[in-house]
C-alpha positions in Angstrom: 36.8 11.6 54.7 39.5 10.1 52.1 38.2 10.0 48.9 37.7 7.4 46.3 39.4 9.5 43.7 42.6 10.5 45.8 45.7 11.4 44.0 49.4 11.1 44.3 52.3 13.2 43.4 53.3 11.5 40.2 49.4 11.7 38.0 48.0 14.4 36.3 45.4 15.3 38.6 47.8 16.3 41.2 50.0 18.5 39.1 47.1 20.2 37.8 46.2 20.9 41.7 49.9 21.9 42.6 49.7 24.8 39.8 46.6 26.0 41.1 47.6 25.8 44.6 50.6 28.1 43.2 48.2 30.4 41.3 46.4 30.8 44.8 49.5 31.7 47.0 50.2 34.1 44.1 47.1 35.8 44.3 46.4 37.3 47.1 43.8 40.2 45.7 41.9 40.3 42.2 44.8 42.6 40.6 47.3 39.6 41.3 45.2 37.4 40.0 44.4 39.0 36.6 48.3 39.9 36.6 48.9 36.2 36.8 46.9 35.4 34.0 47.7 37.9 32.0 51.6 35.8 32.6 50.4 32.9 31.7 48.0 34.4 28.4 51.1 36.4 27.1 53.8 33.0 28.0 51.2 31.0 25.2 51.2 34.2 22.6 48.2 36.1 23.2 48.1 39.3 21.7 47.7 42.5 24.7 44.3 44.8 23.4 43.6 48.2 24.9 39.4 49.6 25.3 41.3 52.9 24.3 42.2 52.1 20.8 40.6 50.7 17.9 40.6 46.8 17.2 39.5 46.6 13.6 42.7 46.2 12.3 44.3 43.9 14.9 41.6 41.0 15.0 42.3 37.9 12.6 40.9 34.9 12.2 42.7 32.0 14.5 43.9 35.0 16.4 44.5 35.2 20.1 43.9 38.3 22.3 43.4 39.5 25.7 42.7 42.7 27.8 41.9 44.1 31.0 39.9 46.9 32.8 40.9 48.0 35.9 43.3 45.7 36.2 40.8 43.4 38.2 39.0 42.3 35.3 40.3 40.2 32.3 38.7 38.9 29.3 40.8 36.6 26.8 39.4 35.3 23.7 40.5 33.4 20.8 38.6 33.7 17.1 37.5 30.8 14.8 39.5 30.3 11.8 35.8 30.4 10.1 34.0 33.0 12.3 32.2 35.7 10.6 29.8 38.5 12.2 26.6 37.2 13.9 28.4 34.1 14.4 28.6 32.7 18.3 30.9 32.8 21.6 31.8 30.1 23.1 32.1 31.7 26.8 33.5 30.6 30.2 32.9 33.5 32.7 33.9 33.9 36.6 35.0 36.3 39.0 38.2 37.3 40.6 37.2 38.7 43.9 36.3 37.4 47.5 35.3 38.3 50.6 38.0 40.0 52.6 38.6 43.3 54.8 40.0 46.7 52.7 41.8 49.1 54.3 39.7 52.4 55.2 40.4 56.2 52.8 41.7 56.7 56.7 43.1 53.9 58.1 45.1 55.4 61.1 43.8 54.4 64.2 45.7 53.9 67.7 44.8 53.0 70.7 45.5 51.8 74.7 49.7 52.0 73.1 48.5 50.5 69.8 48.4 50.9 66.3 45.9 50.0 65.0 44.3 49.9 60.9 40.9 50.8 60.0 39.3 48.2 57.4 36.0 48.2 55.7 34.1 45.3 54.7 34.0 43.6 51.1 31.3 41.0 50.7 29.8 38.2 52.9 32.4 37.0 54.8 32.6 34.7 58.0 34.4 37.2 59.4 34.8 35.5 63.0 36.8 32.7 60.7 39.7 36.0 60.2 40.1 36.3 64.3 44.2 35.2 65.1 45.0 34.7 61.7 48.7 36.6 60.4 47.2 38.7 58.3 49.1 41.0 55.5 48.2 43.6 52.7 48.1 43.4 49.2 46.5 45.4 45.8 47.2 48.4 43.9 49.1 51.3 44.9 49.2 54.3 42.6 53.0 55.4 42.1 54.0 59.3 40.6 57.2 58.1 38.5 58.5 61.8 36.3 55.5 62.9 36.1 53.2 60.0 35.5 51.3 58.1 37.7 51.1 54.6 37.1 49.3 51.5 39.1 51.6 48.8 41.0 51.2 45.7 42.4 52.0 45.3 45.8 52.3 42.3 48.0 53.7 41.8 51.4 54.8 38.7 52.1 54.9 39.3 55.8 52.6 39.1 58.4 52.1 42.8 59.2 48.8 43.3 60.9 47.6 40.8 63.7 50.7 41.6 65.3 50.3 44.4 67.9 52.7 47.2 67.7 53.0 50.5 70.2 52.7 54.2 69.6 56.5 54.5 68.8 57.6 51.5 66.8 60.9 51.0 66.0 61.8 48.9 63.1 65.4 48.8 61.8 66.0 45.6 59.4 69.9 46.3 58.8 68.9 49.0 56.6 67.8 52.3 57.5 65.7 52.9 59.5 61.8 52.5 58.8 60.9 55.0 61.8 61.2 58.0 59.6 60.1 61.6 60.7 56.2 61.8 59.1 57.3 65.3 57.7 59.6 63.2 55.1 56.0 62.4 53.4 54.5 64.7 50.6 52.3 66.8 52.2 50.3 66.7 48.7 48.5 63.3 49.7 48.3 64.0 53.3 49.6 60.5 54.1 50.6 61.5 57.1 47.5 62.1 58.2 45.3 59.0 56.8 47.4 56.3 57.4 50.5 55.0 59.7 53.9 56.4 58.2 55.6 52.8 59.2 52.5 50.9 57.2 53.3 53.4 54.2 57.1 52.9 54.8 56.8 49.1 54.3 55.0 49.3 51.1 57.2 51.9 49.6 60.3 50.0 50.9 58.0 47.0 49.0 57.6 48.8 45.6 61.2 50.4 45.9 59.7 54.1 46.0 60.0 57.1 48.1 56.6 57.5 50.0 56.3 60.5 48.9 55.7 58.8 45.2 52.7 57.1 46.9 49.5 58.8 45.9 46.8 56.3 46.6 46.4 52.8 47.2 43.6 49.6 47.5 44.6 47.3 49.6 43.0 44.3 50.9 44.0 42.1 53.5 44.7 38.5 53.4 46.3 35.6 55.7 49.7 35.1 54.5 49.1 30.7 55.4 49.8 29.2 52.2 47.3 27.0 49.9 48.4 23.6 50.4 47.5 19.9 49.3 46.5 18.1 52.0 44.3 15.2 53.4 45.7 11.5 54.0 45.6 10.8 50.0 46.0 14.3 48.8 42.8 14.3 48.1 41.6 17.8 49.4 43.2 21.3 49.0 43.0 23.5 52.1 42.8 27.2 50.7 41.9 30.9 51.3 40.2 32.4 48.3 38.8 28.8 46.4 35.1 31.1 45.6 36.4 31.8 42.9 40.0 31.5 41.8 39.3 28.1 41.4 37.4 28.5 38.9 39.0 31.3 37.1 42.1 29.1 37.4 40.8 26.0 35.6 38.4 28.6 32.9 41.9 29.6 31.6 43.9 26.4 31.8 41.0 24.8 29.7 40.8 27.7 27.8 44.9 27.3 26.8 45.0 23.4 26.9 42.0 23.9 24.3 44.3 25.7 21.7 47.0 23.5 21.5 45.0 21.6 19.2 45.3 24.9 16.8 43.3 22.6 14.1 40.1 23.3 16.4 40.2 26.8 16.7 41.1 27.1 12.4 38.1 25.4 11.7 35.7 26.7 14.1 32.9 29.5 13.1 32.4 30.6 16.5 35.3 32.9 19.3 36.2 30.8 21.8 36.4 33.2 25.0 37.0 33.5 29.1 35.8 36.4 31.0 36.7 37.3 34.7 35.3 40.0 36.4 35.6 41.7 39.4 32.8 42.7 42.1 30.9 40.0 41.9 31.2 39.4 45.8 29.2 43.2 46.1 26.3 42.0 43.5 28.9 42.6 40.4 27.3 46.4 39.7 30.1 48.1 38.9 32.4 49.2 35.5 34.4 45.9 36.0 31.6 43.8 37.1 29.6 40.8 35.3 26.8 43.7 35.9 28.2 46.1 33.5 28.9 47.3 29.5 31.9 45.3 29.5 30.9 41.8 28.0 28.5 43.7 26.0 30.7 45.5 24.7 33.6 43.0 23.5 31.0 41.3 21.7 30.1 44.5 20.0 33.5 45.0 19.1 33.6 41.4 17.6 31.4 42.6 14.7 34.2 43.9 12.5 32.2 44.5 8.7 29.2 43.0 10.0 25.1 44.4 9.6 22.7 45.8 11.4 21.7 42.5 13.6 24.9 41.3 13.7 25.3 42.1 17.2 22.0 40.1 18.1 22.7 37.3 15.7 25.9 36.6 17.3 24.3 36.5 21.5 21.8 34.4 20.0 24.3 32.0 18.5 26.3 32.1 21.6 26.7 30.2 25.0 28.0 31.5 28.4 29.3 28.5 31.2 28.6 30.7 34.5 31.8 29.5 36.8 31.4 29.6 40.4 32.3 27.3 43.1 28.9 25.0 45.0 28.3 23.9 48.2 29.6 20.4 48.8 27.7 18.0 51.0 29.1 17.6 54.7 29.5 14.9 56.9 28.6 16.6 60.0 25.8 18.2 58.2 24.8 16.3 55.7 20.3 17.0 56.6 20.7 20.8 54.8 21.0 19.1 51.5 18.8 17.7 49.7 19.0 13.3 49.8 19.6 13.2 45.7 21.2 16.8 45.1 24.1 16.8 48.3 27.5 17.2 45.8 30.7 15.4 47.0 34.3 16.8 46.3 36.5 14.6 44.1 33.3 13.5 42.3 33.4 16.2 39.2 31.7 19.4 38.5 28.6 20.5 39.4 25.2 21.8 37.7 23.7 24.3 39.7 19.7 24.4 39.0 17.2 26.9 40.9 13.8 27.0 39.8 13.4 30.6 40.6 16.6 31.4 38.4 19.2 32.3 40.9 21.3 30.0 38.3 20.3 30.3 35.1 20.2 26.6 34.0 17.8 25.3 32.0 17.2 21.7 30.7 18.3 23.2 27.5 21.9 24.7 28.3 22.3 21.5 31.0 21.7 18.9 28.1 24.3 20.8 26.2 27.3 20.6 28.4 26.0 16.6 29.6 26.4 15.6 26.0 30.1 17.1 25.9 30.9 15.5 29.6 29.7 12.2 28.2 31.7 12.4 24.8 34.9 12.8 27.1 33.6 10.5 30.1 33.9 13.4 32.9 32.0 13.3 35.9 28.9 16.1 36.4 26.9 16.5 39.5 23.6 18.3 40.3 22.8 20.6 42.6 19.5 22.1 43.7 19.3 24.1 47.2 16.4 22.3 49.8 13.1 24.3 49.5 14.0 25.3 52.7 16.5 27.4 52.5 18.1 30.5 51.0 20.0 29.9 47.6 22.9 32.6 46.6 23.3 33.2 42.7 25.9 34.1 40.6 27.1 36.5 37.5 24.8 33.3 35.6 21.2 35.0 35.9 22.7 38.9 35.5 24.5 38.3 32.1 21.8 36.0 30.8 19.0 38.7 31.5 21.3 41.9 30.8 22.1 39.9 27.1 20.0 37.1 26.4 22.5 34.5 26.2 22.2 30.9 27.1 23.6 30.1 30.4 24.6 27.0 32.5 25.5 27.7 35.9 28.7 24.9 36.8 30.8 25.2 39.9 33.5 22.9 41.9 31.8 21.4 44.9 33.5 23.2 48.6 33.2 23.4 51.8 33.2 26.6 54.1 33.1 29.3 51.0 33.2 32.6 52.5 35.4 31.8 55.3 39.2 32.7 55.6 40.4 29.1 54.9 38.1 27.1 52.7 38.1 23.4 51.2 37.8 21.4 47.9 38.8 17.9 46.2 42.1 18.1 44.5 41.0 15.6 41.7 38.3 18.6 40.7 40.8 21.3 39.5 41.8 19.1 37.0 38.2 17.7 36.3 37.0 20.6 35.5 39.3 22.1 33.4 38.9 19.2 31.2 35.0 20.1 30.9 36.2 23.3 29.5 38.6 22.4 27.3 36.0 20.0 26.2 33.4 22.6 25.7 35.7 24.9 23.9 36.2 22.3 21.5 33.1 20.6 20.9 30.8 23.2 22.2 29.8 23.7 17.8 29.0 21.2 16.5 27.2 19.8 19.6 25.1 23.0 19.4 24.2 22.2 15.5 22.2 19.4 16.6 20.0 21.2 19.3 16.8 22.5 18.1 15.4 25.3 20.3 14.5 28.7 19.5 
């Protein structure tokens, strides 16, 4: 199934698929992935914001910013040179999170000479797609430093779970020993008792801590098999994680690439901004979720000296490009789409349409981003799920409803999403973050000429 569009090592479209295949490998749970764009935001001189402090003083016109919540949730936003209060925001939104298996409050389990780990669900996996995979650990671990307690990343690069390991494991790397005596670990947390001393040992041989520093954690697993390029022209990308790092991946690079024309963003009225949240695999209800105060909020905060309505002025002005990834047609199974709405890979991105709004679209927002596409001569697709059949929805439908924005639901066509190794068109990646640097750009005066209420 080669495609048309295939790439080779020396264009632009597969560079732009290497990085994200990078930003993948990198990002093995949502707190990687907002720590790797929060690199790449502060490498291109965005300024860090805290929710604890006040802004009014910090925000400037052709100013750059960026915070985070949780640490699983980013939002990054760049102001017109020309905005004022009640004026609109240009948004790209997506989520950071995907199905996977977290590690259990207790996780110590043994059994029949093994140890075993107790894991919880998160989301709607294909879980059978996880059997004899190498699987590893990575997320959050809370850390007591002198005193404080402070949140670190952890990722272990080795496989550490599918293989089988009995009652009285003895690991010894040319260092010490990892087979310490579980009396060694605070008896504060309790470790001892919730989870394996050697699993705890690795990750505070990991963060270069004591286990007794380790007060908490959130871990999630993940298969350590690297993204890769693949396919007899390059022209797929064979991936864990694709719904939906791709498209927080290519929100941001658009995002960037958009600013480097710095003449744009001076003379625009409207904040140019991309928001990932976490959750949204769990129906995105939660204080870091599309389902929350937290968009609602930054815009609030955007109306520095402004009146009364300014807050409602400025969702009416604005527009909100719901990114997650769509269901690609498939050879084998090509009857469960519809004949004129079955979306290949390497053929651009797609416009997802449900009449019963589990995407938001409406002819309205679609027209919008199709006159932008066209300007630039990118590909767009259309999508609408057979009658037939279910149809999943996205953080699209809850932000539009929760604020009253305008919303286009857009996503990069895939196969197998919510399995443990999923796949996509190389030549999209860099598709579709030209449709967002396009709509950052052009996204106001292309809105000036539409006339609805």
């Amino acid at each position: 199934m080669a495609s048309s569009n295939s790439t080779t090592t020396t264009n632009p479209s597969f560079q732009r698929a290497k990085q994200f295949v990078d930003f993948v490998n990198s990002a093995p749970s949502p707190f990687h992935a907002v720590d790797a764009v929060r690199k790449r935001l502060q490498a291109s001189d965005f300024v860090e914001l805290t929710e604890k402090k006040n802004w009014d003083d910090l925000i400037k016109p052709s100013g750059k910013y960026y915070f985070t919540r949780n640490g699983s949730s980013i939002v990054a936003f760049a102001v017109g040179g020309k905005f004022k209060p009640g004026n609109g925001v240009n948004i790209v939104a997506a989520h950071t999170d995907s199905p996977c298996f977290k590690l259990k409050p207790v996780s110590k389990k043994q059994q029949s000479g093994y140890l075993k780990v107790g894991v919880q669900l998160y989301g709607g996996g294909l879980w059978h797609t996880w059997f004899d995979r190498d699987l590893s650990v990575a997320g959050v671990v809370m850390v007591e430093e002198n005193g404080s307690y402070k949140q670190r990343l952890v990722k272990i690069d080795e496989q550490v779970i599918s293989k089988t390991h009995n009652e009285n494991p003895k690991c010894n790397h040319g260092e010490k020993s990892l087979e310490k005596d579980s009396a060694t670990i605070s008896s504060n947390t309790n470790s001892q008792m919730k989870h394996h001393p050697i699993l705890l040992q690795k990750i505070a041989k990991n963060l270069g801590v004591e286990v007794s520093q380790i007060r908490d954690f959130e871990l999630c697993l993940y298969d350590t098999q690297l993204s890769v390029i693949g396919g007899i022209c390059d022209e797929f990308i064979f991936s864990p994680r694709l719904d939906n790092l791709n498209s927080s991946f290519c929100s941001v690079e658009g995002f960037i690439d958009s600013l480097q024309e710095s003449k744009s963003l001076d003379n625009d009225t409207n904040v140019w901004m991309v928001a990932l949240f976490d959750n949204e695999e769990i129906g995105s209800k939660s204080a870091y979720g599309a389902d929350s105060t937290l968009l609602d909020s930054t815009l609030k905060r955007l109306q520095i000296g402004g009146n009364l309505t300014s807050f409602e002025q400025t969702v009416a002005n604005s527009f909100l490009v719901s990114a997650d990834m769509a269901h690609a047609v498939h050879p084998n199974y090509f009857e469960k789409h519809e004949d004129n709405h079955a979306p290949q890979m390497n053929q651009g991105l797609v416009i997802k349409v449900n009449a019963n709004q589990r995407y938001a679209t409406t002819s309205a927002t679609s027209a919008i981003l199709k006159v932008i596409a066209e300007k630039y001569d990118l590909p767009l697709q259309e999508f609408v799920v057979r009658n037939d059949s279910p149809c999943g929805s996205t953080i699209g439908p809850l932000i539009s409803a929760n604020l009253g924005i305008r919303t286009i639901d857009v996503g990069n066509p895939m196969l197998a999403m919510h399995s443990i190794r999923e796949t996509m068109g190389s030549d999209d990646v860099h598709t579709s973050i030209e449709i967002f640097k396009a709509f950052f750009k052009e996204f106001s005066e292309v809105d000036s000429k539409f006339i609805v209420d």
